[in-house]
N, C-alpha and C positions, 0 to 999 in steps of 0.2 A: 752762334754757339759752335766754336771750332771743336773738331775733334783732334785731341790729345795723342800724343805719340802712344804705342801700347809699352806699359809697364815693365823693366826688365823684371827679372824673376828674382828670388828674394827668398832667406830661408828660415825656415820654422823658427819662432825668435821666443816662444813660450817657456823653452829652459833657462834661456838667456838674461830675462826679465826677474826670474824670480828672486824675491830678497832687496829686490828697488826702493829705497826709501822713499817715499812722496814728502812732498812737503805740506805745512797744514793746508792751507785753503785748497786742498786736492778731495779733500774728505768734507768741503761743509755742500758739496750739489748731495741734494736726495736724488739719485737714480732711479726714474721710474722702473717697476718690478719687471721684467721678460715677459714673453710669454709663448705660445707656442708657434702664433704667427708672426712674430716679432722676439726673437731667442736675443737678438743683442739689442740695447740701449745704453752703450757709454761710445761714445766717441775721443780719441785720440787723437791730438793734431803733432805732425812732423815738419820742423824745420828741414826738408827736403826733398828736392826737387825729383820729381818720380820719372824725368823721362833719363837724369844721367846719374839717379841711383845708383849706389851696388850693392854687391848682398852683406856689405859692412856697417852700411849706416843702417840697416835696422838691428843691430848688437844692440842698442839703447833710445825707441822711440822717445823719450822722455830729456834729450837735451839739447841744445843748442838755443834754446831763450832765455835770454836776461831778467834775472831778480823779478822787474815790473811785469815784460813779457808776460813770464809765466803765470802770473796772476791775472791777466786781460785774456789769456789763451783760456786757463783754467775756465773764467766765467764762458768763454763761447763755449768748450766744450760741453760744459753742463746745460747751456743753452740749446744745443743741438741735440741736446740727452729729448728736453722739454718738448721740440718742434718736433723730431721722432712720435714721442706718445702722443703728442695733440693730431698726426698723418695716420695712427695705429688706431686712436680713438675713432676717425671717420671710416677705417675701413680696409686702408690701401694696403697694400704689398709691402715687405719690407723690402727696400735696396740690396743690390748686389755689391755690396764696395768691398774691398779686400779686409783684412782683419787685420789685430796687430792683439797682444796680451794685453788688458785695461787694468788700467791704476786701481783698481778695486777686485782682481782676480777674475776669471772671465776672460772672454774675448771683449772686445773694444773695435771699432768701426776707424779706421784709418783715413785723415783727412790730411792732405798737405797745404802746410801754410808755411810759405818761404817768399823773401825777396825777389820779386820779379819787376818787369820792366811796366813801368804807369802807364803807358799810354795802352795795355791792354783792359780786359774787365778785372774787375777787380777780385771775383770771384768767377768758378768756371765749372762745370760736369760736363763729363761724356761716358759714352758707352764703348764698351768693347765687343773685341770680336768674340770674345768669350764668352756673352753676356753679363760680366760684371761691369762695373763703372767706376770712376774716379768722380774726387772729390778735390779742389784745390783751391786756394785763397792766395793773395799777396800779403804779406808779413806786416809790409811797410803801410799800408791804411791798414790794415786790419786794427791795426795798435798805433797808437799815434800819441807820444809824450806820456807812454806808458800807459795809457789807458785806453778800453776797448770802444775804437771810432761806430758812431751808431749806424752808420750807413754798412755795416757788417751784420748787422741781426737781420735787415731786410735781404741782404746777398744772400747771408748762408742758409737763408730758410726757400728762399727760391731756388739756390741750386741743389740744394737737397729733396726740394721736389722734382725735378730735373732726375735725379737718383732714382723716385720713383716709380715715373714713370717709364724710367729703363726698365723697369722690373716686370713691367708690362709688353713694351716695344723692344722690337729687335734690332741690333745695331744696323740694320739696310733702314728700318723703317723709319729712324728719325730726321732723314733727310729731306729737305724743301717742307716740312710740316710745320715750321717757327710761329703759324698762326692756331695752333693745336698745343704744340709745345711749351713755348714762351709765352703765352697768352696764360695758359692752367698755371704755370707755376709764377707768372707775376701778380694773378688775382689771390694765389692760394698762400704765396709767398709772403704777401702782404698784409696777408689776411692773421697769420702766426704771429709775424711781427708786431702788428698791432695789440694781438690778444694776448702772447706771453713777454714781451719786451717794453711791450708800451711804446713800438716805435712807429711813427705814421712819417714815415722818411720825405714825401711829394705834399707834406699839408702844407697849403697857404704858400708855399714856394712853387709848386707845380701841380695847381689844381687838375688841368687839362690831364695830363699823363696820369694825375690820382683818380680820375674820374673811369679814364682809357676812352677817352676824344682818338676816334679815328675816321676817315672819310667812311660811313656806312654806306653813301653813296654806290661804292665799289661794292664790286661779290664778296661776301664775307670773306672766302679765304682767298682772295688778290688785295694782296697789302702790299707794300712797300718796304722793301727790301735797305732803305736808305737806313745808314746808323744813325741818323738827325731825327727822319721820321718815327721810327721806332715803332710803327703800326701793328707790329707781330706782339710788339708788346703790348700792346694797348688793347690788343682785342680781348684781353683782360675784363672789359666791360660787359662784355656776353656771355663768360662763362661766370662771372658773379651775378650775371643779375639769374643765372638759371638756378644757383646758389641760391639767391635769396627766397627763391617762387619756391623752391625746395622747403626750405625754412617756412616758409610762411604758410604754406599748405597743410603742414602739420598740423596747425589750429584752423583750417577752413579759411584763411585767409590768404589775401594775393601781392605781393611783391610793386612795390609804387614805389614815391620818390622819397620817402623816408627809410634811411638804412635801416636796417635790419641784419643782426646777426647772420651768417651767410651758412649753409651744408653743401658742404664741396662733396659728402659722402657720394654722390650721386658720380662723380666721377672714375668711380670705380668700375662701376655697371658700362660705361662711354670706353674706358678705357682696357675693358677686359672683350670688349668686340674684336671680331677678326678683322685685320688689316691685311691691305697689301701693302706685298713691301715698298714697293714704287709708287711716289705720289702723285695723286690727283686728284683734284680741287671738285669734281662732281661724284669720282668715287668714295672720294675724304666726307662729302657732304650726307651721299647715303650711309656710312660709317655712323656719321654721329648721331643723325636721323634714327638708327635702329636701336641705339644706345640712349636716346634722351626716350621713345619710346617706352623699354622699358624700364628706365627708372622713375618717367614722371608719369607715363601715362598719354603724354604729348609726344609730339613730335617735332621735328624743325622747322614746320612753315609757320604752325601753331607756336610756338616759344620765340623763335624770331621778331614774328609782328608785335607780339607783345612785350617784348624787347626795345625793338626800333621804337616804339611808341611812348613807353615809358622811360628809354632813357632819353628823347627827346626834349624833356620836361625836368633835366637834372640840373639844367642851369636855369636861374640859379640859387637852384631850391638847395640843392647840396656843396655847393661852395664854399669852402673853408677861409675863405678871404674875401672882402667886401668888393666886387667891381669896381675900374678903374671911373667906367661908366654908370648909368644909368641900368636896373636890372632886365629892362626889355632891351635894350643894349649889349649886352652880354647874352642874353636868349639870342637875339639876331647872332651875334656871330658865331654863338652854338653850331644854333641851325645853319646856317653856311657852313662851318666848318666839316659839322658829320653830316647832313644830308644834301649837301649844293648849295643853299639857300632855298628862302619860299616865297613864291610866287604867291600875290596877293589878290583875291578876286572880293572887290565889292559891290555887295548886293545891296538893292536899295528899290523903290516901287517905282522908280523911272527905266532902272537899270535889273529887273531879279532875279535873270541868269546870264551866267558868265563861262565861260571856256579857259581851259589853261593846258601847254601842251609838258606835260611829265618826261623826259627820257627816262626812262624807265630800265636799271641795268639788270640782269640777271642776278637773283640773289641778294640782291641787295634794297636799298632803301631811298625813300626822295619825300618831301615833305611840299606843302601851300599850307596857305590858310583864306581862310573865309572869314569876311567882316558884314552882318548885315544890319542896315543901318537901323538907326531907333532902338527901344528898350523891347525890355521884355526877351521873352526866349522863342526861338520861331524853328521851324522843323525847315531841314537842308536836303534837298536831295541832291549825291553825287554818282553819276552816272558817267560810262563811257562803254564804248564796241571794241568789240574783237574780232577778228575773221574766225576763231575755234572758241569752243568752250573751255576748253584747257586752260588757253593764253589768260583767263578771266578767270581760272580757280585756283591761280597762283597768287589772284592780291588778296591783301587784307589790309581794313583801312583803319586804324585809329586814332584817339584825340591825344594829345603831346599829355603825359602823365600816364599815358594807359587805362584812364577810367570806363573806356568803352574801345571794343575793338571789334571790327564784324566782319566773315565773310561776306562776300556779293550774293545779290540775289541773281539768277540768270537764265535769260529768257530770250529765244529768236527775236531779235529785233522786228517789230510790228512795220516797220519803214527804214529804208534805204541799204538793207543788209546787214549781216552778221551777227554778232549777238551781244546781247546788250546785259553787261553791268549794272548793279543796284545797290547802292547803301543807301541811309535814311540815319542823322544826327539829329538832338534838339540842341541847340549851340544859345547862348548870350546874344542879344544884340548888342552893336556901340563897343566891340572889342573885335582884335583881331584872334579867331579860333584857330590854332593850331593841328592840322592832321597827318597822320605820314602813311605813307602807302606804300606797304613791302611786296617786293616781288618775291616769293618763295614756292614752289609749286611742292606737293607732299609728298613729290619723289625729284629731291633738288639738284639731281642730276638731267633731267629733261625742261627746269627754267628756262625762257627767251627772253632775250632784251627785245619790248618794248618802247615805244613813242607813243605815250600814252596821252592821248586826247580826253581829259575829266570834263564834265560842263558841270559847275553848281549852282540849283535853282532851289528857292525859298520857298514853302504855298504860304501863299496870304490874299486876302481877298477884306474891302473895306466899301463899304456905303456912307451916304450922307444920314442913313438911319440907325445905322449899329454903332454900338457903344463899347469898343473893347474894353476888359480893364487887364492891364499886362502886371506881370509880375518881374520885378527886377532880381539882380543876382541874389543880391544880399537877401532877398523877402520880403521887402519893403514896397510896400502896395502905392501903384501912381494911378491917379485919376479914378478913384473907386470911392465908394462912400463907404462910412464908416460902418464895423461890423466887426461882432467878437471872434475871436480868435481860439482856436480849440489850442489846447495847451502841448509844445512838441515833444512827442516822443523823445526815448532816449536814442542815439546812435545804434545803429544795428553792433558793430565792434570799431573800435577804436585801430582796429588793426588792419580792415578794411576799407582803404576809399573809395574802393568801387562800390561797397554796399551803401556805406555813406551818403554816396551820391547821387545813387538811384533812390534813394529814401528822402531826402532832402527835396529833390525835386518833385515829388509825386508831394510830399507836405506841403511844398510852396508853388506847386502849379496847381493843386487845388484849389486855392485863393482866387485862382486869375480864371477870366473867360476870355481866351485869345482868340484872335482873327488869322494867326499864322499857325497851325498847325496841319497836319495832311488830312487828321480826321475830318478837320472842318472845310476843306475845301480837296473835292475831290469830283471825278465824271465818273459816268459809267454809258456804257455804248451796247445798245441795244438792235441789233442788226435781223434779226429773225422775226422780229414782227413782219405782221402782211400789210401789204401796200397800201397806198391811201385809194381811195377812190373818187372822196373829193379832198381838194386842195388843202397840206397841213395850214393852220391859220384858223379858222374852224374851229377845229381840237386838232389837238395833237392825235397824230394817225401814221402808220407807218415807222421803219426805222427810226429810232429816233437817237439822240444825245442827251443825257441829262446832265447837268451842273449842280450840284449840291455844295451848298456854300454855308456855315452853321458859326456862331462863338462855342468854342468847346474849353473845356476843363483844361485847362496845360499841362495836366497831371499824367494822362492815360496816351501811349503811343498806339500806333496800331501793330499788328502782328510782325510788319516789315522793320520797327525802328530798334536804333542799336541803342541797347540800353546798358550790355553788361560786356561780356566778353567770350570771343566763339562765333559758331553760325547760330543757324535759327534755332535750334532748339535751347542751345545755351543763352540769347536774348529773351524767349519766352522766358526761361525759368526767371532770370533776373527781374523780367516783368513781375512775376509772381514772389520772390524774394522782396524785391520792391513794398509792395505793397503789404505782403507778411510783415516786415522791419517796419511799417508805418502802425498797421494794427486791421485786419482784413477787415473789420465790421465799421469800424472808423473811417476806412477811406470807402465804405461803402457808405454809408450815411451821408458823407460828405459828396460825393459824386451824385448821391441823387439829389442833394439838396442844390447843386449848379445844373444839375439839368432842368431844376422844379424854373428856378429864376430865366433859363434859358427859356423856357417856354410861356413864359407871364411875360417876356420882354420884348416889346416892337419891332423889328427887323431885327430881332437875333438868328434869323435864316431865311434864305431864298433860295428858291428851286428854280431851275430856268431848263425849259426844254426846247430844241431845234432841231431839224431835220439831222437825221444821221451825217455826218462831217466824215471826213479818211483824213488821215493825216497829210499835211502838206497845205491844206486849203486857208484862206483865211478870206474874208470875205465877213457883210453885215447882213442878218436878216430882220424884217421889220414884223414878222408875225408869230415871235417866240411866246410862249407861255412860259410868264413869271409868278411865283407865288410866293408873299413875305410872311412872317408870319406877324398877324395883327395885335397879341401882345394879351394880356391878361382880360378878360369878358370882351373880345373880339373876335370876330371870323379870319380869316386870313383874307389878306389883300392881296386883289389879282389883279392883272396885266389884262383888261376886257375892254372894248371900243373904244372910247366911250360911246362913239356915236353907231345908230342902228345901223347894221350893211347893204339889209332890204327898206329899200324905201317903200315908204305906204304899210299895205297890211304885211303882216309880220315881222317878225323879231329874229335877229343875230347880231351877238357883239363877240364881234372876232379878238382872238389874240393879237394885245398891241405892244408885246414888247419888244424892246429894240437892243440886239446885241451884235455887238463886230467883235468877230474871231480875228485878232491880231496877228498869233504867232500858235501855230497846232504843229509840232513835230511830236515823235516818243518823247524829248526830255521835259516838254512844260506845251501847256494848253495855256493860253493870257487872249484875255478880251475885256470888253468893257459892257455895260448893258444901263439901260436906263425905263423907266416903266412911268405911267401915269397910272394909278392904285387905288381899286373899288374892291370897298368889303360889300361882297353878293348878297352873304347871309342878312343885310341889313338894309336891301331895296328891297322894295313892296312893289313886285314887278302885275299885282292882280287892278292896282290902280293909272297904269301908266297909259297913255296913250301912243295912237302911231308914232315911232320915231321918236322913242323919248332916249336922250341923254342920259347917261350912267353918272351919278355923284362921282368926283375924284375927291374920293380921300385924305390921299399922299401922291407922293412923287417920291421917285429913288432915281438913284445913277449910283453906280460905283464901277468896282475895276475887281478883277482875280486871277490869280497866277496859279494854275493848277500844276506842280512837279509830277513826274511818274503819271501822264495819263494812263498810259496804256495799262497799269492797272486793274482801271475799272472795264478792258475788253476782253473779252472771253477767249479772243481767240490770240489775243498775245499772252494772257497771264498761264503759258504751259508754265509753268515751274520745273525745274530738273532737282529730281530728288537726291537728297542727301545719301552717300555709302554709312555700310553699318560701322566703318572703323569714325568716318566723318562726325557720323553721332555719337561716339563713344567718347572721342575728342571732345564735344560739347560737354557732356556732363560731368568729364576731367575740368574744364573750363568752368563751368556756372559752382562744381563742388569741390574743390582742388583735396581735399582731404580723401575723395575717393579714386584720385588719381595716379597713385602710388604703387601700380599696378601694371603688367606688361598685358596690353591690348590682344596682344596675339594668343593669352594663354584663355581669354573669357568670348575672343570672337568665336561665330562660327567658321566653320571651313568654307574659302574661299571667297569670305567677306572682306578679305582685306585690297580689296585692288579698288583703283580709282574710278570705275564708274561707274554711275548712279543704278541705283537701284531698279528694276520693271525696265532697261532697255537693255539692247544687246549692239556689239559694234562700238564704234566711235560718232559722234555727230560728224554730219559732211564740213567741210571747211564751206563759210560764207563769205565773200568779200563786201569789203565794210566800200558803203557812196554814199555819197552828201545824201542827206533828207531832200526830200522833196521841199516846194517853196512855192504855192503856186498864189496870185492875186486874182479872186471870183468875184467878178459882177456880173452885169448884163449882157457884156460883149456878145458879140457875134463868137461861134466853136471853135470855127474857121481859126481867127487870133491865136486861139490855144495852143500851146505844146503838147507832142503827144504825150506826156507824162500827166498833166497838167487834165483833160480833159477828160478822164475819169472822176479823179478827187473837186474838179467846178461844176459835175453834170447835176447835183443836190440845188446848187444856186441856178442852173440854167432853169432848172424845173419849178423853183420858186418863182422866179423872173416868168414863166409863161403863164405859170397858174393866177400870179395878177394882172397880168395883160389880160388874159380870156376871166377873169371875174371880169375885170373894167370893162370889157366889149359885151359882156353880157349884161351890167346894171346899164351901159349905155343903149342897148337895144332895149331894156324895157322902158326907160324913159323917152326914147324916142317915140315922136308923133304916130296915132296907129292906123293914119291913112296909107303911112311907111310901111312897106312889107317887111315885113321879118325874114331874116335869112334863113334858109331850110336847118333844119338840125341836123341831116343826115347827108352830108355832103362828103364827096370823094376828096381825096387829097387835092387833085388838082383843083378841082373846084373850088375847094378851100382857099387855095393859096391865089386864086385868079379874085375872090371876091378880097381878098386883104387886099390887092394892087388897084383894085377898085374903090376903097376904102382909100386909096392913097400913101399906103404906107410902101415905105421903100424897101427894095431888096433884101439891103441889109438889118433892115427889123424885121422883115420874113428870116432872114436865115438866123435868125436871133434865139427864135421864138418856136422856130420848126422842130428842133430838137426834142423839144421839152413836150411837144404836139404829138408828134412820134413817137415819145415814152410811153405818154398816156394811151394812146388808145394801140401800143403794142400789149399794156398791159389789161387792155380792155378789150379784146377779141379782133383787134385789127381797125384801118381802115374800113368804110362801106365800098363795097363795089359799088365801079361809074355803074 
């Protein structure tokens, strides 16, 4: 947007004009009425050039156009009359342009349209030093074989916004701003044109540039200066889609991939903020941050993600011409072109977590997607660390269309440092899901680029005894038996997809008892219990781990999952929204009617308990307690001997179930477990004799992939609370119709700064190290890492306590002519009667550890 030479001076021409004849079609535009913040509404166009004017050629603005001319002139001027009162109706300012006497008595708004040279724009504004501004056109497209060329209704209503935001800004301040500038008056531009011209200048010829396709990639305001790329223009797509949330808020509804009538009103509120006058791209960004504040209620981190996300999903749903390609075809090279491209991670029960590394630019946007395989819908969790808490309250992650968007959850990392990221999806299986993850922190002048490390892990957990039945996209029930159908509700609004979709789901996840969700497989880590005294195997005694593995409703997420749009309180409410748009007592009925079936059905849950585990360990124990449940007029089947553990008189049947811990860091807990299965309640233990055998049942083995352990552990699940302006964003978010409202004027004092509520200070920076990785068996300690030999000392202790059972059932069966070895032996003594025994060094130092625990925590060695 060059700036214009300034004006020579030019003199009062109101006597001059008077008694001008017009010609007819000068008299058929209705002039919208005046009014006090808009006193002119006729515009005049002049055959001349304003910068080698003199004060002659305005003696008669009204000549130098030919017969047709003046009839193609006439229409634009009435036209510009139009896009005036359609800029007056939303709100704004009126321009500063110079005057001239109007063909209809009055002043009249002075526009110059004369022959100039093509290769410049076709149409032009700028500001002066004065605060006024010019307005200018070329003659020669404006009118073309007499008649008014269309690519002119789209120019002059652009640059007439251009006008008025001079009206606003000051001639220092519209320099280097062309992604504030250019961007407003080609969404708003376009937007006129469309609505009083009927002209959509970019349809079907240049979707991309109609869309405003630009690398989101990059920090919103670092665009591209090239006259090819035109980036400044294109960011056009940011200030319409805020347009539209505008609009759509008005009825409690949210802005998605169906256009919507757009309210650029709100750019009044944006552009009546203090600027400075030199630019810069994180001062430009708190600018508009306190400007979208208060006119939406939002802010720029918040309106951003949900931006990037739903314009991610505009190809190509909004395409005004059929692709060349295939329409995933045309999505690929979407997402490449505005967000890099995306990286694809697939999950699947071989493979069900996956890593991908983000560059992550300040401000800006980058997308993946997740594919996990099989039907049905299964719960995602995506996860990554930070060295601050900060750098992790700048993302926000949502699905390509914007039907769900969530801040992180965020918590010390339980293992290997820093601190750990949290969202939670319910995604399709058998497709690739689209998400985009925006970097904007809620003061977007302190954003950092990132190299953002995501892992996406799946929970699903499957037996040879459970019977999922999944629910596919469409509703359509696989592998389930037959059974009526309650009849569906109507649509929460047709105006809302977000509601839509959370309703949809909670109807058609009702249906299904899935094996992949987080409800249904989850740990909890139980560390404050007291020690065992005798060996876990037994009962369960001591620290322990619990595995809770269930078929659940596909309907209900837990507290953590992103259902709607916002952080946690704005997902709650959508939870509760959800389920309201279904019908509360309906999905109540229905919910208990899948929990009733849950519990009448054979392995629809197993419990499995082990010694308390740390993260990093993996390793197999063989004395876990399993319990499945045994299904309608049964007891539940347990994981017990079968065979007695005391030979001769008396009874024990130890826990036999058998589980290997595959992979236990914070992002996923996976193992496999398998059981031989006695329902207890159904031996008649009064008839049994020495050494009787336990009925087996059943038999199970399966597998489980638990996301988000850490969870279910008390001492990582600190949560860091949300600020009061954080929560007041939610409820802008979950209710948009009460978000119309400047945050600052309803917070309390001193609510407004970024960190969390009940602390004081910053968190310490943590630097982010691999998880730990450690492989526990029997080994000798010695072997171990020292990292390593904390998180295997649960298996070394396991490893002793059946060595000293086996040496103890062995001393009772031996012959009783054989002395017994004393009970109360000193260490050494100990260790001399094992080499005596024959056992080697290295199975002493094996076994010594685990010797040493016990009776440290049982008053000591005996003194020799």
């Amino acid at each position: 947007m060059p700036i214009l030479k300034p004006l020579k001076s030019s003199l009062l021409v109101s006597c001059l004009t008077v008694g001008f004849n017009l010609p007819a079609w000068a008299d058929e535009c209705d002039l919208p009425a005046s009014s006090a913040e808009w006193p002119i509404m006729e515009f005049v166009f002049e055959d001349d050039d304003p910068s080698t004017s003199s004060p002659l050629d305005a003696l008669n603005p009204f000549t130098g156009y030919s017969t047709d001319q003046k009839k193609a002139i006439a229409e634009f001027e009435c036209y510009l009359s139009k896009v005036a009162d359609y800029y007056r109706s939303m709100g704004f300012r009126a321009p500063n342009l110079s005057t001239v006497k109007g063909k209809h008595g009055g002043q009249a708004y002075r526009v110059n349209v004369y022959d100039y040279a093509d290769d410049d724009k076709i149409a032009k504004a700028a500001p002066r030093k004065d605060s006024s501004s010019i307005l200018i056109a070329d003659l020669s497209r404006a009118v073309v074989d007499g008649k008014p060329a269309r690519p002119m209704y789209d120019h002059l209503a652009h640059e007439l916004f251009h006008n008025v935001q001079y009206a606003y800004l000051s001639y220092e301040q519209v320099d280097n701003r062309e992604w504030i500038l250019e961007g407003q008056a080609q969404a708003v531009g376009m937007e006129a044109a469309r609505t009083l011209a009927g002209v959509d200048l970019h349809k079907v010829k240049k979707d991309g540039f109609r869309l405003g396709g630009r690398p989101y990639y990059k920090t919103l305001w670092q665009v591209d200066t090239s006259k090819e790329a035109q980036e400044d223009y294109r960011t056009s797509s940011f200030w319409r889609y805020v347009a539209e949330h505008m609009a759509a808020s008005k009825t409690n509804g949210r802005a998605g991939l169906k256009p919507i009538t757009p309210d650029y009103s709100y750019l009044t509120t944006v552009l009546s903020q203090p600027l400075n006058d030199r630019a810069s791209g994180p001062a430009d960004g708190q600018w508009l941050d306190r400007g979208l504040k208060q006119a939406s209620g939002l802010g720029l981190q918040r309106l951003y993600a949900a931006f990037a996300s739903t314009f991610a999903g505009y190809v190509p749903d909004r395409l005004t011409k059929a692709p060349d390609g295939t329409p995933q075809q045309a999505q690929d090279n979407w997402l490449k072109y505005v967000f890099g491209g995306c990286t694809e991670l697939a999950l699947s029960g071989r493979a069900p977590s996956a890593d991908t590394l983000l560059p992550q630019r300040k401000n800006g946007a980058r997308c993946f997607k997740v594919n996990v395989a099989g039907s049905g819908r299964a719960d995602v969790s995506l996860q990554t660390r930070a060295e601050t808490v900060t750098a992790l309250q700048a993302l926000q992650i949502g699905t390509a269309g914007g039907t769900r968007i969530g801040s992180p959850q965020i918590v010390p990392s339980p293992a290997g440092g820093g601190y750990l990221g949290h969202w939670r999806f319910r995604i399709d299986g058998g497709v690739p899901n689209v998400f985009i993850v925006s970097n904007m922190a809620a003061d977007p002048a302190t954003t950092l680029n990132m190299d953002l490390r995501l892992n996406a892990t799946y929970s699903r957990w499957v037996s040879d005894l459970s019977q999922p039945r999944v629910q596919s996209k469409a509703g359509a029930q696989k592998a389930a038996p037959a059974k009526a159908k309650t009849a569906p509700s109507k649509p929460a609004t047709a105006k809302d997809a977000t509601r839509n979709a959370a309703q949809n789901e909670v109807e058609t996840g009702l249906e299904a008892l899935s094996s992949q969700s987080a409800l249904g497989a989850h740990a909890n880590f139980e560390r404050k219990r007291a020690r065992c005294v005798k060996p876990f195997g037994a009962s369960s005694c001591g620290p322990i781990t619990s595995i809770q593995l269930s078929l659940t409703p596909g309907a209900m997420g837990d507290m953590t999952q992103t259902t709607g749009t916002g952080g946690a309180l704005a997902q709650f409410m959508a939870q509760m929204t959800a389920i309201a748009d279904h019908g509360a007592l309906q999905t109540d009925s229905q919910w208990k009617k899948a929990m009733e079936e849950v519990r009448d059905t054979e392995g629809s849950t197993v419990t499995i308990t082990i010694p308390l585990i740390e993260y990093g360990f993996s390793g197999a124990f063989d004395n876990a307690e399993i319990v499945v449940n045994g299904g309608a007029g049964r007891g539940n089947l347990q994981a017990k001997g079968p065979e007695d553990a005391i030979p001769g008189r008396g009874q024990e049947y130890r826990q036999s179930g058998r589980v290997n811990i595959v992979e236990f860091t914070p992002y996923v807990m996976r193992g496999r477990f398998e059981a031989q299965l006695t329902d207890l309640s159904a031996v008649d233990f009064s008839k049994a004799g020495e050494d009787m055998t336990l009925p087996v049942d059943r038999t199970i083995s399966g597998e489980f992939v638990i996301a988000a352990p850490w969870e279910g552990d008390p001492e990582a699940a600190d949560y860091l609370q949300q600020t009061t302006e954080a929560a007041m964003q939610d409820l802008s978010q979950a209710f948009p119709s009460l978000g119309n409202q400047d945050l600052a004027s309803i917070m309390p004092s001193g609510a407004q700064g970024g960190q969390p509520s009940g602390t004081s200070g910053h968190l310490p920076s943590s630097p982010v190290q691999d998880f730990p990785r450690c492989t526990c068996d029997c080994q000798p300690i010695a072997t171990l890492s020292p990292e390593c030999k904390p998180i295997c000392k649960v298996k070394l202790r396991a490893c002793w306590a059946e060595d000293s059972r086996q040496k103890k059932l062995a001393e009772q069966l031996r012959p009783t002519a054989e002395p017994a070895a004393s009970a109360r032996q000193s260490r050494a003594e100990y260790i001399e009667g094992l080499r005596r025994e024959g056992m080697s060094q290295a199975q002493i130092d094996r076994i010594m550890p685990g010797i040493d625990a016990f009776w440290a925590e049982n008053g000591g060695w005996p003194k020799q």
